[in-house]
Each structure stands twice: as structure tokens, then as C-alpha cells.
N, CA, C and O atoms as a GROMACS GRO file, in nm:
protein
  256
    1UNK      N    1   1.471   0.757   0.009
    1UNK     CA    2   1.331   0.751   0.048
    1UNK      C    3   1.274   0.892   0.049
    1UNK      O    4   1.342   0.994   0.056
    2UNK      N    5   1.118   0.886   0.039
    2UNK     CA    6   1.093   1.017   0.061
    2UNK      C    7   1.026   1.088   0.177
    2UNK      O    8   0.984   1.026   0.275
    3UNK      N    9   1.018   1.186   0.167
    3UNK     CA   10   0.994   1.259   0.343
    3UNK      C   11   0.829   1.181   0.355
    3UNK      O   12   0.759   1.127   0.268
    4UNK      N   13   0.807   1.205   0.506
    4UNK     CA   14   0.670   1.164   0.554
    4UNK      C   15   0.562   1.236   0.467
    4UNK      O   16   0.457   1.179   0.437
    5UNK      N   17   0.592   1.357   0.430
    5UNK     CA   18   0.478   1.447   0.386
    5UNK      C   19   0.468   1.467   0.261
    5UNK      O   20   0.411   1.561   0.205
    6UNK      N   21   0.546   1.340   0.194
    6UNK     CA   22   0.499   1.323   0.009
    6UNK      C   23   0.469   1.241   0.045
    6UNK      O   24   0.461   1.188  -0.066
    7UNK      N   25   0.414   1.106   0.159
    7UNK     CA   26   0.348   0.998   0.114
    7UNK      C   27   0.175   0.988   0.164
    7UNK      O   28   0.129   1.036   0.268
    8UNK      N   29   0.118   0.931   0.081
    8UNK     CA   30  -0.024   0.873   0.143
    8UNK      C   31   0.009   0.848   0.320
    8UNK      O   32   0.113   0.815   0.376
    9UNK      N   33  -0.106   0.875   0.368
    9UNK     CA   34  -0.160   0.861   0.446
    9UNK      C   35  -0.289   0.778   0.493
    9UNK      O   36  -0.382   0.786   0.412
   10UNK      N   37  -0.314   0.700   0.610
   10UNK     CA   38  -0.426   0.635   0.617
   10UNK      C   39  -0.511   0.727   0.725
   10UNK      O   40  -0.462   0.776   0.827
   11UNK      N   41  -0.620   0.738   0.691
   11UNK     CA   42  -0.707   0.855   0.725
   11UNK      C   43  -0.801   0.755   0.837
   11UNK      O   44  -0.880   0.703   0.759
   12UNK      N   45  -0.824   0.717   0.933
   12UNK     CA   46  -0.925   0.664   0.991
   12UNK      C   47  -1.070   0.757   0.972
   12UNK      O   48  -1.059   0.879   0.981
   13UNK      N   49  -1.198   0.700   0.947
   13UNK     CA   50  -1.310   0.756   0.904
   13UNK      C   51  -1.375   0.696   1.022
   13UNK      O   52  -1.374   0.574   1.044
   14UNK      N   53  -1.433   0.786   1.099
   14UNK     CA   54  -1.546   0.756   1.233
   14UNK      C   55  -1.655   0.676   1.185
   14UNK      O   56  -1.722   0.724   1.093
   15UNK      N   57  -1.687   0.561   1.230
   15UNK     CA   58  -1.827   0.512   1.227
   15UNK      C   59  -1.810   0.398   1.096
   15UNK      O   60  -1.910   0.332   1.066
   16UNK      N   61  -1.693   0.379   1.025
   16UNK     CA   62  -1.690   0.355   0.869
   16UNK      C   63  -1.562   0.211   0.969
   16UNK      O   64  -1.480   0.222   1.061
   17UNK      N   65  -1.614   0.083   0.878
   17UNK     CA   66  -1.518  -0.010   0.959
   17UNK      C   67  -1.387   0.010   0.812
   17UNK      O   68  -1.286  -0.060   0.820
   18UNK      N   69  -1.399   0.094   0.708
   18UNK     CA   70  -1.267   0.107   0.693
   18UNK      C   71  -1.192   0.194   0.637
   18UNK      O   72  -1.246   0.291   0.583
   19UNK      N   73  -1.080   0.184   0.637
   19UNK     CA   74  -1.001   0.366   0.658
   19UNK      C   75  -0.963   0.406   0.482
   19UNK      O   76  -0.940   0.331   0.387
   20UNK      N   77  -0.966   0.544   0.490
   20UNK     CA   78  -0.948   0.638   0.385
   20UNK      C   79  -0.819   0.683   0.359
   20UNK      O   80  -0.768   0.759   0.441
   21UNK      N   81  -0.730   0.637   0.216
   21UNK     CA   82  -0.606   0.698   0.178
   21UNK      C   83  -0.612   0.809   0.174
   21UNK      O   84  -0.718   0.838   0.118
   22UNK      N   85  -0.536   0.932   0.215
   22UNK     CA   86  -0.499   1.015   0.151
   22UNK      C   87  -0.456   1.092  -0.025
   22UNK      O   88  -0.456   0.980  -0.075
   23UNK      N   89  -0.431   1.162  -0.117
   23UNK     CA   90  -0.466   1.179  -0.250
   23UNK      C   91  -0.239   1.132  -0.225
   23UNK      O   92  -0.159   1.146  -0.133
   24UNK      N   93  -0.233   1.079  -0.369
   24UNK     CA   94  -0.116   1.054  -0.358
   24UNK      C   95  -0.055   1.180  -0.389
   24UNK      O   96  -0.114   1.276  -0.438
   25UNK      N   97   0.077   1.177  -0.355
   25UNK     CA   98   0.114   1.358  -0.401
   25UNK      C   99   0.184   1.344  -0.572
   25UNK      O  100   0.265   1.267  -0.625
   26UNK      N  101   0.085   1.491  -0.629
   26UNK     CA  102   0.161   1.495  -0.774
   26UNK      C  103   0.020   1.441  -0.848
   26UNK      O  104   0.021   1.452  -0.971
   27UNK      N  105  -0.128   1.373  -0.773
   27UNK     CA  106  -0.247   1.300  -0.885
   27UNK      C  107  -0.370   1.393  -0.832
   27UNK      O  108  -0.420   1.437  -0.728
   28UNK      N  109  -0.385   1.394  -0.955
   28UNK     CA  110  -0.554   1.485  -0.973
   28UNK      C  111  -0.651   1.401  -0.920
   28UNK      O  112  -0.703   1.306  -0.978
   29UNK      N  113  -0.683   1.458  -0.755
   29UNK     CA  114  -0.814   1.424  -0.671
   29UNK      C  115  -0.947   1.405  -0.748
   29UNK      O  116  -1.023   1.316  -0.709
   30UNK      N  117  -0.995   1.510  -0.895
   30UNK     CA  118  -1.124   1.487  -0.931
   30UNK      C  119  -1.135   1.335  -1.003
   30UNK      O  120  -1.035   1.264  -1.016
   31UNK      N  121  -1.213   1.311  -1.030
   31UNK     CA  122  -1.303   1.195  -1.060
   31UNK      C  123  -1.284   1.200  -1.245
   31UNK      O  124  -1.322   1.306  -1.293
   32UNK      N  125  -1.236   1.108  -1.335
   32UNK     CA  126  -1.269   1.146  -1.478
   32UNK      C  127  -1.426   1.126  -1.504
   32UNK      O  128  -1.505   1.044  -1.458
   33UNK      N  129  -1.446   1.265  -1.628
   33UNK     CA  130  -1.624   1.220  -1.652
   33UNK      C  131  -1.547   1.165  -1.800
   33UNK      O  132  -1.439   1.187  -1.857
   34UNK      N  133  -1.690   1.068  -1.830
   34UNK     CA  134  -1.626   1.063  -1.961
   34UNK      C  135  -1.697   1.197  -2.062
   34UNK      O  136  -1.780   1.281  -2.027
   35UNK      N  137  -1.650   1.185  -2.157
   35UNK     CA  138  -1.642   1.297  -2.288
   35UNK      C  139  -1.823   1.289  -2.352
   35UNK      O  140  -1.889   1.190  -2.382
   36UNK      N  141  -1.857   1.421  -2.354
   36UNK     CA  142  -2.018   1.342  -2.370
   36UNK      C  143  -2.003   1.354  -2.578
   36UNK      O  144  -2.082   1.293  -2.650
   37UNK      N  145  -1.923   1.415  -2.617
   37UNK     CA  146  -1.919   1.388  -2.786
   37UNK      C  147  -1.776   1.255  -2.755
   37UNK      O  148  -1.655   1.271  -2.771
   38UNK      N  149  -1.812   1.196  -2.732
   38UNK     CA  150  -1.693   1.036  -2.727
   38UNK      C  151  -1.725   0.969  -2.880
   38UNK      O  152  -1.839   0.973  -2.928
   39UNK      N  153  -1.629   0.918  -2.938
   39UNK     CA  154  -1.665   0.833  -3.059
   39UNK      C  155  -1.723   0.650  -3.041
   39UNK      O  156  -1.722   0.564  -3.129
   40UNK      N  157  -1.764   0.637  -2.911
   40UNK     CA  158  -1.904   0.558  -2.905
   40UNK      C  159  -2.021   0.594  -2.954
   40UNK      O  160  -2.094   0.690  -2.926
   41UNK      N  161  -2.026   0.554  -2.988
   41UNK     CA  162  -2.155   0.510  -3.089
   41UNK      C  163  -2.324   0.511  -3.004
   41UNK      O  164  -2.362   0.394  -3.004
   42UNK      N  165  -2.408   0.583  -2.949
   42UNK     CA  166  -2.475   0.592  -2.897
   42UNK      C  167  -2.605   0.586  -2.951
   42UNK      O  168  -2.660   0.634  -3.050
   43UNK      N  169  -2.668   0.453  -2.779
   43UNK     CA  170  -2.794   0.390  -2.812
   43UNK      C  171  -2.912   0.505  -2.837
   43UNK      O  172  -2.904   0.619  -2.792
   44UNK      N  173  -3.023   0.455  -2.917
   44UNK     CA  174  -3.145   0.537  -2.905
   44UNK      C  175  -3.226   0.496  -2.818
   44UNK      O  176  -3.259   0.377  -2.818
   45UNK      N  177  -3.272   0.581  -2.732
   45UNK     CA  178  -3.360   0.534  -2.647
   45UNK      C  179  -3.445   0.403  -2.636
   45UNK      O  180  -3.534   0.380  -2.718
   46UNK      N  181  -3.416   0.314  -2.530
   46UNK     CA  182  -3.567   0.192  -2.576
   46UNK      C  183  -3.686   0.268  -2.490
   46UNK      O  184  -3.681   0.352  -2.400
   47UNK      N  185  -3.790   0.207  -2.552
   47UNK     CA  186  -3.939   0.244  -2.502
   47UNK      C  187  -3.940   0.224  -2.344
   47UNK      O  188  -3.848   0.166  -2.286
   48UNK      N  189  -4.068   0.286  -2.270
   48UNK     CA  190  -3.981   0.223  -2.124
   48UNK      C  191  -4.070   0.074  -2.086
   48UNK      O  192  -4.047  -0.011  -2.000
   49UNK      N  193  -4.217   0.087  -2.223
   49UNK     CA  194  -4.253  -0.113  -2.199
   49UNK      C  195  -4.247  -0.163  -2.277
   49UNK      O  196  -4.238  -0.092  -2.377
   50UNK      N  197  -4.245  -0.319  -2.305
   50UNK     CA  198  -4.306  -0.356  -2.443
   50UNK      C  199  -4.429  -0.432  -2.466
   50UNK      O  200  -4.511  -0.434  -2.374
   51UNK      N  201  -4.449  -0.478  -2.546
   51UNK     CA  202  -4.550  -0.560  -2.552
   51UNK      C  203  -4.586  -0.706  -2.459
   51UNK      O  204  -4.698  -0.754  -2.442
   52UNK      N  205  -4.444  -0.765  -2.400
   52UNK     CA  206  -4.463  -0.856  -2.340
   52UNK      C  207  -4.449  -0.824  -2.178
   52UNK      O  208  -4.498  -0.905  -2.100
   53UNK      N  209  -4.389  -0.718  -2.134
   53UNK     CA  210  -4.373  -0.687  -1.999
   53UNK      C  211  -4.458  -0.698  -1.957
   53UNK      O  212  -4.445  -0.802  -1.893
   54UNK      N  213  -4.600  -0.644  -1.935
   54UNK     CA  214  -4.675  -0.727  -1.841
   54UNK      C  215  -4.702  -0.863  -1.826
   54UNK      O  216  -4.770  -0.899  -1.729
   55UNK      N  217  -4.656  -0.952  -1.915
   55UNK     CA  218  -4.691  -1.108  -1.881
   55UNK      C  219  -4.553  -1.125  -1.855
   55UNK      O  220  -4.550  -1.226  -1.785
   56UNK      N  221  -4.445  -1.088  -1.868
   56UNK     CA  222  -4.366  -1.119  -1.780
   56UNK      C  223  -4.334  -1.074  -1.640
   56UNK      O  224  -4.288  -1.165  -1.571
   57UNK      N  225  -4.344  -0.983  -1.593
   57UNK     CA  226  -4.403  -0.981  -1.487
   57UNK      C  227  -4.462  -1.058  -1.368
   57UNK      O  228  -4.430  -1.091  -1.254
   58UNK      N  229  -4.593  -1.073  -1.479
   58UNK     CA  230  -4.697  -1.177  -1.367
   58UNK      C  231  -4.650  -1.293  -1.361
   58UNK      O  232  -4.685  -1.368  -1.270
   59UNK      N  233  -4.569  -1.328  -1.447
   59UNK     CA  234  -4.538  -1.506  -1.480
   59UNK      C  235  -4.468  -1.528  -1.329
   59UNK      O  236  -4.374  -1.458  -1.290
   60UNK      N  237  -4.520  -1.619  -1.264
   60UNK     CA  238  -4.359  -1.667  -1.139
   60UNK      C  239  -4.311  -1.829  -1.202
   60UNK      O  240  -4.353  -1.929  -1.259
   61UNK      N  241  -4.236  -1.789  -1.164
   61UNK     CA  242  -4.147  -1.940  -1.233
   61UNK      C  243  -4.178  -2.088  -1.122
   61UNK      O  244  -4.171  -2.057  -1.004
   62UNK      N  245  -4.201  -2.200  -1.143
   62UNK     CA  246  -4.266  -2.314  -1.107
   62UNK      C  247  -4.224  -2.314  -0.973
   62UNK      O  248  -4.318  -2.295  -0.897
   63UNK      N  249  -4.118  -2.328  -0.921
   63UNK     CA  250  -4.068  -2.270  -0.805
   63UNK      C  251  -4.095  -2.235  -0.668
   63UNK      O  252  -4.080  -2.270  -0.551
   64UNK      N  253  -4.142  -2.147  -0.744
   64UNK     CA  254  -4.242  -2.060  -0.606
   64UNK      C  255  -4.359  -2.092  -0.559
   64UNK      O  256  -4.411  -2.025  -0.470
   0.00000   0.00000   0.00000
């Protein structure tokens, strides 16, 4: 087995109903970004309206 102080730990967090692991020992704490030249294939911008967004919008569905 291994000593207390290579394993995770449960961290209680004040105010938070639930508790925080510790980083395992031996793993990189940062976060991956992804790669911004990635070989996905990337969208071109859409417009930010179109032609029908305002009547969809206003429309409410029978429903309501």
C-alpha cells in the first residue's frame, strides 16, 4: 500500500454541501485548452439575425 501522503485527500469546502479531492499525486492540476490550429474544421461565423427571428420570437405556441 501506499503512504497517507501519496493519496487523494477529501478536502471539506465551507458553505459548499460537497467536498473537494485533492490533485492525485504524479497528474497535472491545469485544465487541457484545446489547440486553437486543431485539424477541426472551423465554422464561419453565422449572422447574429435572420430573416425569420423576429416572427419567431413573437410567435407563442397555442399553449399559452
Amino acid at each position: 500500500m501506499s503512504s497517507p501522503d501519496e493519496r487523494q485527500r477529501v478536502e471539506r469546502v465551507p458553505g459548499s454541501r460537497r467536498a473537494r479531492l485533492t490533485p492525485a499525486p504524479g497528474t497535472d492540476v491545469a485544465p487541457e485548452s484545446p489547440d486553437a490550429d486543431a485539424d477541426a474544421p472551423s465554422t464561419p461565423p453565422s449572422s447574429p439575425t435572420g430573416p425569420n427571428d423576429d416572427r419567431l420570437r413573437a410567435d407563442v405556441p397555442p399553449h399559452y
